[in-house]
C-alpha positions in Angstrom: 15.4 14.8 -7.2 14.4 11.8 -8.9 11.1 11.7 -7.4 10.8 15.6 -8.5 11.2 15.2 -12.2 8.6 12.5 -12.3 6.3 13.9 -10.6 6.8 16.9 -12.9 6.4 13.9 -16.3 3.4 12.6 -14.3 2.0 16.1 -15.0 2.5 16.4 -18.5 -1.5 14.8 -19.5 -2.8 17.6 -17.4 -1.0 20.3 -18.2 -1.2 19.4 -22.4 -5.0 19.4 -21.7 -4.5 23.2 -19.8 -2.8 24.4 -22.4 -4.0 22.8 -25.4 -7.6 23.7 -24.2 -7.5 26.9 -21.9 -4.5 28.9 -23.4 -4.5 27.6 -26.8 -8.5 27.4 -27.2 -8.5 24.1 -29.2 -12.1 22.3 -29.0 -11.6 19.3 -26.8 -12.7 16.7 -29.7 -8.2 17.6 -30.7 -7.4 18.0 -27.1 -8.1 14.7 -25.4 -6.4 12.3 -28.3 -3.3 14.8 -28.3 -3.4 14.2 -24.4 -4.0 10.1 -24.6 -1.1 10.3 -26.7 1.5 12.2 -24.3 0.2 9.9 -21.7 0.8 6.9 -23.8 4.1 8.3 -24.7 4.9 8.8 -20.8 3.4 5.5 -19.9 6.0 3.4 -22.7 9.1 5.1 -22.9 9.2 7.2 -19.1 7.8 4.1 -17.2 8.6 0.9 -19.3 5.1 0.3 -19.4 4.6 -2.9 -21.9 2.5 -2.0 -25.0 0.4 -4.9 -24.6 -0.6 -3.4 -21.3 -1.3 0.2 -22.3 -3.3 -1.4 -25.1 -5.6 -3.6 -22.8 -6.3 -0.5 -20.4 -6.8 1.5 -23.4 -9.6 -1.0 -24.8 -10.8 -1.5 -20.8 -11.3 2.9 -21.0 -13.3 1.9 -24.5 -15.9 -0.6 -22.9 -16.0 1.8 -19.6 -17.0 4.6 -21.8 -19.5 2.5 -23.9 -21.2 1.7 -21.0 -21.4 5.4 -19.2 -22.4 7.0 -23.0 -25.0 3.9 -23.5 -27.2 3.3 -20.4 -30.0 1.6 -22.1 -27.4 -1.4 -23.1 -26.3 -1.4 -19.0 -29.2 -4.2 -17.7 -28.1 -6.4 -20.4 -24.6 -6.4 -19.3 -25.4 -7.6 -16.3 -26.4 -11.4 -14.8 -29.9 -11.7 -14.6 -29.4 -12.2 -11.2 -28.4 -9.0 -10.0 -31.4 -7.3 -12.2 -34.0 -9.5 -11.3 -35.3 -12.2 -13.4 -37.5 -9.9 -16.0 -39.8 -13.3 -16.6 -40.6 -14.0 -12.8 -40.0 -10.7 -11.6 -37.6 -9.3 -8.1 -38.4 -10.8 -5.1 -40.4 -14.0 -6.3 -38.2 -17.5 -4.6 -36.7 -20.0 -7.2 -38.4 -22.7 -8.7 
């Protein structure tokens, strides 16, 4: 039964966003913080979650964002190994 009713919690983003969105025609610029905040809600007082925790993964979602909305920044981000070495170009051997 247990199992049941938090599986049915473990729900709750989603169906906030059906609602909120699909029933209640709401642009999605109010929907998704209303959401975030049910599932931080959930995630602190349902599973204990520590709030140091839900902050880190909220800052990791942030960055992850950043770099999907910002490709132009994505080489830079990288070593310059796994790029190529813009200088010597791919493929050339070490000095």
């Amino acid at each position: 039964m247990a199992l049941f009713l938090y599986s049915l919690v473990a729900l709750m983003p989603l169906a906030t966003v059906f609602l909120l969105l699909l029933v209640a025609r709401r642009p999605a610029g109010q929907v998704m913080p209303g959401a975030y905040l049910v599932t931080v809600g959930i995630a602190v007082l349902v599973w204990r979650v520590p709030a140091v925790q839900v902050a880190a993964a909220s800052i990791q979602g942030l960055v992850a964002a950043a770099e999907i909305l910002c490709p132009p920044l994505g080489p830079w981000a990288t070593p310059l190994g796994a790029v190529g070495n813009p200088i010597r170009g791919r493929g050339q051997p070490p000095l």
